[in-house]
C-alpha positions in Angstrom: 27.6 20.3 14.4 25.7 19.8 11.7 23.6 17.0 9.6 24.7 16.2 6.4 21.8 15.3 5.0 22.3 13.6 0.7 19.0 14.4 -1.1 18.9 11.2 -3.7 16.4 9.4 -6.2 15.8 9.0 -10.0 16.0 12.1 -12.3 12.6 14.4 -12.1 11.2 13.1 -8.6 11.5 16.8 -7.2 15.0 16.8 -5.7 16.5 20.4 -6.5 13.0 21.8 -5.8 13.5 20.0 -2.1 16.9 21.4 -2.2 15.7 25.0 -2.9 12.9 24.9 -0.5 15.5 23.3 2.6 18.3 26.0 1.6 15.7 28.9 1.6 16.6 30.1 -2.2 16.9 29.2 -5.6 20.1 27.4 -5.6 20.0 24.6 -8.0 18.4 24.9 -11.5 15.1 23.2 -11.5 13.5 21.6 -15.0 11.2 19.5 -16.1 13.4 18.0 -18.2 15.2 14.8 -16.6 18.9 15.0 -15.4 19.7 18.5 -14.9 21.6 18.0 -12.1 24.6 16.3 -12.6 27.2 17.3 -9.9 26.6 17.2 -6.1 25.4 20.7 -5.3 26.2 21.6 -1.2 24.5 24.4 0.7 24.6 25.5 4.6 21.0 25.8 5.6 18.7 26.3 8.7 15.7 24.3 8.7 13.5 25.6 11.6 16.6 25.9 14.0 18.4 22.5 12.8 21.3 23.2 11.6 22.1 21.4 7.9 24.3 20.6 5.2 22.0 19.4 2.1 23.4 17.7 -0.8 21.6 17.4 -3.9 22.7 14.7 -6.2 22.0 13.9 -9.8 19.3 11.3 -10.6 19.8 7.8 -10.0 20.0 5.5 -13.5 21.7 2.7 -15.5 25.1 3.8 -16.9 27.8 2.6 -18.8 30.7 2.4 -17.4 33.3 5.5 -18.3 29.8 7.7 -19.0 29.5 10.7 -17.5 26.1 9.0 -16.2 28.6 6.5 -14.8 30.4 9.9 -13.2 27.0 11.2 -12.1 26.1 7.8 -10.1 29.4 7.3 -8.7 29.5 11.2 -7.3 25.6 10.2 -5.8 26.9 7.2 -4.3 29.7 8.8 -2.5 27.3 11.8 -1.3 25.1 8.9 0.3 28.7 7.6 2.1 29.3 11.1 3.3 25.6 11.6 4.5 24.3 11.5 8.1 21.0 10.6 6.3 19.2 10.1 3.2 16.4 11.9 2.0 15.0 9.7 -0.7 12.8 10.5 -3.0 9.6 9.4 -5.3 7.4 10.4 -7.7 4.0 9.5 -6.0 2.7 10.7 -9.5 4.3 8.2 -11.9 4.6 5.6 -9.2 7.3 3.3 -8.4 10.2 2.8 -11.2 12.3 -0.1 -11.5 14.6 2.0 -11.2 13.3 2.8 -7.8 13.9 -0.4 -6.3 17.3 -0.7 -7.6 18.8 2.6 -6.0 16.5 1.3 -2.8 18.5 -1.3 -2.3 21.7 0.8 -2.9 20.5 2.8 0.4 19.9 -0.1 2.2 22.9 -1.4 2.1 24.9 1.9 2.9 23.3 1.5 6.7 22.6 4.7 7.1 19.5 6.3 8.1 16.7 7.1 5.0 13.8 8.9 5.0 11.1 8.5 2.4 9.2 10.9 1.0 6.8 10.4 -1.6 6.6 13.6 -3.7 4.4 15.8 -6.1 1.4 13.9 -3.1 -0.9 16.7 -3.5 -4.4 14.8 -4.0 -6.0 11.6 -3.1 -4.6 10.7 -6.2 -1.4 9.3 -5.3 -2.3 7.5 -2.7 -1.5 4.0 -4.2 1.4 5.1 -5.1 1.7 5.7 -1.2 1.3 2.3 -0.7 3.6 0.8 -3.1 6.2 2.7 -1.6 6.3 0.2 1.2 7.6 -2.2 -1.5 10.8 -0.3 -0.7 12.1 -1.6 2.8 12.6 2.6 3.6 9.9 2.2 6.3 6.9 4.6 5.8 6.6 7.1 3.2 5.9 10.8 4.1 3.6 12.4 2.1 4.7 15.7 0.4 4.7 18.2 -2.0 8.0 20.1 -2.5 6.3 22.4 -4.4 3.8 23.4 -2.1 5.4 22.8 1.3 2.9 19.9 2.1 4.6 17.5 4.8 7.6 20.1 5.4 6.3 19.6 9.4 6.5 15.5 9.5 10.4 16.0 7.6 11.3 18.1 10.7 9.9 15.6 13.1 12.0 13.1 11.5 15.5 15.0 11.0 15.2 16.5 14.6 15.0 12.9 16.2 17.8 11.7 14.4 19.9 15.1 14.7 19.4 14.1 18.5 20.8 10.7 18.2 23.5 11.6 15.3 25.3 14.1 17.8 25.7 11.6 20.2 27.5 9.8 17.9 31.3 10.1 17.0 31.2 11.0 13.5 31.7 8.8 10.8 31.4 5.6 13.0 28.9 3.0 11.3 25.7 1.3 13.0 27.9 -1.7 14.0 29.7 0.3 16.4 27.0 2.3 18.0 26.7 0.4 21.6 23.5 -2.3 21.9 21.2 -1.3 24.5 21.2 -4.3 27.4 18.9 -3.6 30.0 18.3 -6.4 32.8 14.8 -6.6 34.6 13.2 -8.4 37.3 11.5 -8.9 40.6 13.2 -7.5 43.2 16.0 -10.0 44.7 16.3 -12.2 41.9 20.2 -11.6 41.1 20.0 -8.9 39.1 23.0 -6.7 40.5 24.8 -9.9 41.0 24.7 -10.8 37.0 25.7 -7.0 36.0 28.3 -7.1 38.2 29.6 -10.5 37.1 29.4 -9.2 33.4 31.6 -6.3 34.1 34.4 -8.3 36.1 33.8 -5.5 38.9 32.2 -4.9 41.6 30.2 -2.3 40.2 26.5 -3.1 41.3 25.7 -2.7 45.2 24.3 -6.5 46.5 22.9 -8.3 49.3 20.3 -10.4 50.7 18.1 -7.3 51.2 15.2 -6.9 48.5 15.4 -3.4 46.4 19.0 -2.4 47.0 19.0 -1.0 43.5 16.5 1.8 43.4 17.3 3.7 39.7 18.6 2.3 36.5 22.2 2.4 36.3 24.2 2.4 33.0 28.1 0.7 32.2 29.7 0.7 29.0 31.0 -2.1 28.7 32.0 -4.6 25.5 31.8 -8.4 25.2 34.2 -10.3 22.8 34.8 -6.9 21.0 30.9 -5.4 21.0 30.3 -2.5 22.3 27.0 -2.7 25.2 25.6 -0.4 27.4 24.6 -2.5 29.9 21.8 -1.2 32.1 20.8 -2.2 35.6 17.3 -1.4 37.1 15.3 -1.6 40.1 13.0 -4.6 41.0 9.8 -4.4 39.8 6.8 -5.2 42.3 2.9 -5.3 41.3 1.8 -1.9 40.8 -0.8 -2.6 43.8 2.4 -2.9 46.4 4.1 0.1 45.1 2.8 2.8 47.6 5.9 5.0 48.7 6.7 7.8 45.8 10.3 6.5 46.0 9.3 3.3 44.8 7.2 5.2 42.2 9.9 6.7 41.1 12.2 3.7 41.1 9.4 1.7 39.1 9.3 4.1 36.2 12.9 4.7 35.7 13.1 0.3 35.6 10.0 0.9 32.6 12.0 3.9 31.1 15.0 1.7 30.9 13.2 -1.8 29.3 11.1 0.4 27.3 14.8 2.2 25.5 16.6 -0.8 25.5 17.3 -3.0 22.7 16.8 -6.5 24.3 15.8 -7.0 27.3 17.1 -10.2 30.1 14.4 -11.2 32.2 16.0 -12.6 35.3 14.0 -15.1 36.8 14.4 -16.8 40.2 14.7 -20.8 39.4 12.6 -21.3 42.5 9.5 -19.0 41.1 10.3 -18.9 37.5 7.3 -16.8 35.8 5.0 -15.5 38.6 2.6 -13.3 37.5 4.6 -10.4 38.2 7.6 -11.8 36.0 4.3 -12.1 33.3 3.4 -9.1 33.6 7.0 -7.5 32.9 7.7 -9.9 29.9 4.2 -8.7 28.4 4.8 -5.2 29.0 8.4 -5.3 27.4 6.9 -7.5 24.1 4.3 -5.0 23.9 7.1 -2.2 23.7 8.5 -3.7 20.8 11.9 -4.9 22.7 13.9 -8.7 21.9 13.1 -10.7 25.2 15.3 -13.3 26.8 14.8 -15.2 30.0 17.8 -15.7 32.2 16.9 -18.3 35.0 19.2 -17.6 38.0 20.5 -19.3 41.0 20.3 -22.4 38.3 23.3 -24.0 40.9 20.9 -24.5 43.9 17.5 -25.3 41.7 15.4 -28.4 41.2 15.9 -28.2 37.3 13.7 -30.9 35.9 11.4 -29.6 37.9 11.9 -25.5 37.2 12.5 -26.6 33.3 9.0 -27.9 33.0 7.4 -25.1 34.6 9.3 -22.8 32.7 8.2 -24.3 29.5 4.4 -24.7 30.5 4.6 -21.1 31.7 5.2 -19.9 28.1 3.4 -22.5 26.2 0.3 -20.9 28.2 0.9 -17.7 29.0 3.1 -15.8 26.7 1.6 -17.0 23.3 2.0 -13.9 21.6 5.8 -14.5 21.0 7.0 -18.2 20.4 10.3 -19.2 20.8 11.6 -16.9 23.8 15.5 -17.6 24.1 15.8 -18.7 27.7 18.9 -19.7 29.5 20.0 -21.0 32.6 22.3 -19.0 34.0 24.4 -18.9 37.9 25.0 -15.1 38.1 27.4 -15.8 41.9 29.2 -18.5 40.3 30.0 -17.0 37.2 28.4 -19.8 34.8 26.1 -19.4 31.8 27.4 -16.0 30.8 28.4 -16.5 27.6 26.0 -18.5 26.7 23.5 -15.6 27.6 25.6 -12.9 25.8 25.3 -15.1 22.2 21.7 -15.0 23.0 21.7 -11.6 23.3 23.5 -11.0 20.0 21.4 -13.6 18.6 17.8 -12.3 19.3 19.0 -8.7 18.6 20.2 -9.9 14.7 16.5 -11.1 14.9 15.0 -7.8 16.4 17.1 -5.9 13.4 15.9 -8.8 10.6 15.2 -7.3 6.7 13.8 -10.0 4.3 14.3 -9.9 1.2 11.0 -8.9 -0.7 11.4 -11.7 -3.4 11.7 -14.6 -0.6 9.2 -13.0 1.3 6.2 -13.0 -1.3 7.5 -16.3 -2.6 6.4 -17.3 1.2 3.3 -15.1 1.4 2.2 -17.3 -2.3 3.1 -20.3 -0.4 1.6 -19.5 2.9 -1.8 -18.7 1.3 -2.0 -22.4 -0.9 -1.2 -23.6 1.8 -4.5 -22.5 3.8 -6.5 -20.2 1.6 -8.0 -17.0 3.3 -11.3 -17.0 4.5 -14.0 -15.5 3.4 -15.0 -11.7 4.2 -17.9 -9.8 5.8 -19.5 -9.8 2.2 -19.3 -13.8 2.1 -16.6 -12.7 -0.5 -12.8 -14.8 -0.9 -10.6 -11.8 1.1 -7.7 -11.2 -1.5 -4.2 -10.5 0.0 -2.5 -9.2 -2.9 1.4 -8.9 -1.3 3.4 -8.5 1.8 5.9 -5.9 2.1 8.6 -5.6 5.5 8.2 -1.6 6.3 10.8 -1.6 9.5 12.8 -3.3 11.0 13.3 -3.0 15.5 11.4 -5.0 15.7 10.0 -6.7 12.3 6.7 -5.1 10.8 4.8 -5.9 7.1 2.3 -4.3 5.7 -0.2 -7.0 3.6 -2.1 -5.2 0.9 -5.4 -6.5 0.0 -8.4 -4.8 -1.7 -11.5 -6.3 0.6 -9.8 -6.8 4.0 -12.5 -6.5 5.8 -13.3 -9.5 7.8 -10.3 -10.9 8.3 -10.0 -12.9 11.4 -7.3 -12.9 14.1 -7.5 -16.6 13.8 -5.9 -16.3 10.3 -3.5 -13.5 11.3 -2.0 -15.5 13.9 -1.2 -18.1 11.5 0.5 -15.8 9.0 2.6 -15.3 12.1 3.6 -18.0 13.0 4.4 -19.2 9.9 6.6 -16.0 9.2 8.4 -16.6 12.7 9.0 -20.3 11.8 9.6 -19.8 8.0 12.6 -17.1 8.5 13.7 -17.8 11.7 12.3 -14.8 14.4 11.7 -17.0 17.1 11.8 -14.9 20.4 10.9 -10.9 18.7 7.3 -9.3 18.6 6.1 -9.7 14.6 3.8 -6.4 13.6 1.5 -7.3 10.8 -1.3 -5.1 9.5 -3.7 -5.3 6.5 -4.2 -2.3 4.7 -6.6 -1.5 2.0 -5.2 -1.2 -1.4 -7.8 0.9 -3.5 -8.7 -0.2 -6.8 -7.2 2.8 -9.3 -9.9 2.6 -11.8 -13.2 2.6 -9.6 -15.4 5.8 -10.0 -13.8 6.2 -13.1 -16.1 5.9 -17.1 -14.7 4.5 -19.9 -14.2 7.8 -21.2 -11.9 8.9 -18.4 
């Protein structure tokens, strides 16, 4: 089968010329003269053994309605609903164009997949213009040059990986229906089997007293209240220094494969030895992975629960600081209760995980944020200057802040950018990526004259 794949933006970023270079011939008129293209032009192409369909649309701008500009838009915005992806487009030259932002947020809101290229990138020139493509919510921009060929091999990368998950898919079904990725972790013996099989209705899941039953992660389709999950169970996970048999090994790293792919992640704890180290050790290693994390505390019939609550609580006050506000719930996997009540946490953190802000709230927070408590001063006893934030992905949530003398900056101050964003927009629970880049100042090295 193969990927349909729209190639969109304003008039003049390079579109037809990515067109012609993709199809492998001269197929659509290229001009420097803006608008040339005005119906969707399809060709049949192989692209280093994928197999494509490429669009090229006509150039994204305002138009009155019953214009043949209005004609042109309306055939561009039904190529993006019959894509598989979007390939879209800028002019790293010229920089970002209101127009831009406007047919940016047309993409987004199609939910399907984009990648950004930022074209006619063939010096150190552009590279600003690299970074205010960020300003776009497309995630990161791919240098290139459709001209020259320049970032052909990073354009593959990307439509291979999503060929791969695209023909998996049944065609034309949308995000929503593409099944969330449950996995369930723990210490070996903690319930783990018990809850899967409790979830499904069915005895699906071998159980018993014995410790490691379970030795490979298992998958069930499965839906809740109409959502589609695949719903994974996994092996116990011991410390690394008692795993010694190559069974065990094996067990071990098909548990991590499992957490590590998964969307959100239940922790099952046992309520008599909620967080050990080892149960640290696992919620760590899935935050550092980038996955939603939610504690289920098991066998919550039989336990001392003043007692286990305040643990609980002190263990993550102390010991999981990196991510505030961890959803945890107290669950009975043998008696059935709590289940629900874990499955809207699920859904819950994973809307969190999969969170876009808006980039007009967002830098009215970052302005906020920064009167609030100023940033400190750098390494050259200067004020550091953080100019604005931009989201570049979502799965989980990570901004780029731009400032022009980051250097210096401490973690002290990061940290509270972070957990001011959690609070501010509601992310308790998800890993937050934030990194300060270095926005160049355009005009340095350069005379008057130039």
């Amino acid at each position: 089968m193969s990927l349909k794949v729209a190639i969109i933006g304003r008039p003049n970023v390079g579109k037809s010329t990515l067109f012609n270079r993709l199809a492998g011939n001269k197929l659509a008129i290229v001009h420097d003269l803006p608008g040339v293209t005005r119906d969707r032009k399809e060709s049949k192409s192989k692209f280093r053994g994928l197999d494509l369909v490429l669009i090229d649309t006509a150039g994204f701008e305002s138009a009155k309605e019953g214009s043949i500009e209005q004609r042109m838009r309306a055939q561009t915005e039904r190529a993006i609903r019959e894509a598989d992806v979007c390939l879209f487009m800028i002019d790293a030259r010229s920089g970002l164009h209101p127009y831009d932002e406007t047919f940016a947020a047309i993409v987004r809101q199609s939910g399907k997949p984009v990648i950004l290229l930022a074209n006619k990138c063939e010096g150190k020139i552009q590279e600003d213009s690299i970074f205010e493509a960020y300003k776009l919510g497309l995630g990161e921009p791919i240098p290139f040059s459709a001209e020259h060929g320049l970032g052909l091999e990073d354009l593959y990368t990307e439509l291979a990986n999503l060929d791969k998950s695209i023909q998996t898919t049944p065609k034309n079904a949308s995000t929503d229906e593409k099944p969330l990725q449950l996995a369930i972790v723990g210490r070996p013996n903690v319930g783990k089997s018990t809850l899967v099989n409790a979830l499904l209705k069915d005895e699906r899941m071998l159980t018993g007293p014995e410790a490691g039953i379970t030795r490979d992660a298992v998958s069930s389709a499965w839906e809740w209240n109409g959502k589609k999950i695949n719903l994974v169970d996994t092996a116990g996970l011991r410390r690394q220094s008692k795993i010694t048999h190559s069974l065990e090994k094996m067990s071990a790293a098909s548990t991590k494969h499992a957490a590590f792919m998964a969307q959100v992640v239940v922790l099952v704890l046992d309520a008599d030895a909620v967080l050990d180290k080892q149960d640290l050790t696992i919620a760590r290693q899935v935050i550092d992975e980038g996955r939603a994390l939610i504690i289920a505390v098991n066998k919550w019939d039989i336990a001392k629960r003043a007692e286990t609550l305040q643990r609980l609580n002190d263990k993550l006050q102390t010991s999981l600081t990196q991510v505030t506000g961890i959803p945890t719930v107290t669950i009975s996997a043998l008696k059935h209760e709590g289940l629900d009540k874990l499955m809207r946490a699920v859904f819950k953190v994973y809307e969190r995980w999969n969170a876009r802000i808006p980039t007009a709230p967002l830098n009215k927070w970052f302005a906020d944020v920064q009167e609030q408590n100023t940033p400190p001063l750098g390494k050259n006893k200067r004020r550091i200057k953080l100019k604005y934030i931009t989201q570049a992905k979502t799965r989980p949530p990570a901004f780029y802040i731009f400032s022009s003398n980051p250097e210096g900056l401490p973690d002290s101050y990061l940290r509270y950018l972070t957990n001011s964003l959690r609070e501010t927009f509601d992310l308790g629970g998800i890993p937050i990526r934030i990194t300060v880049r270095k926005s160049d100042n355009p005009y340095a090295g350069k005379t008057a004259k130039d």
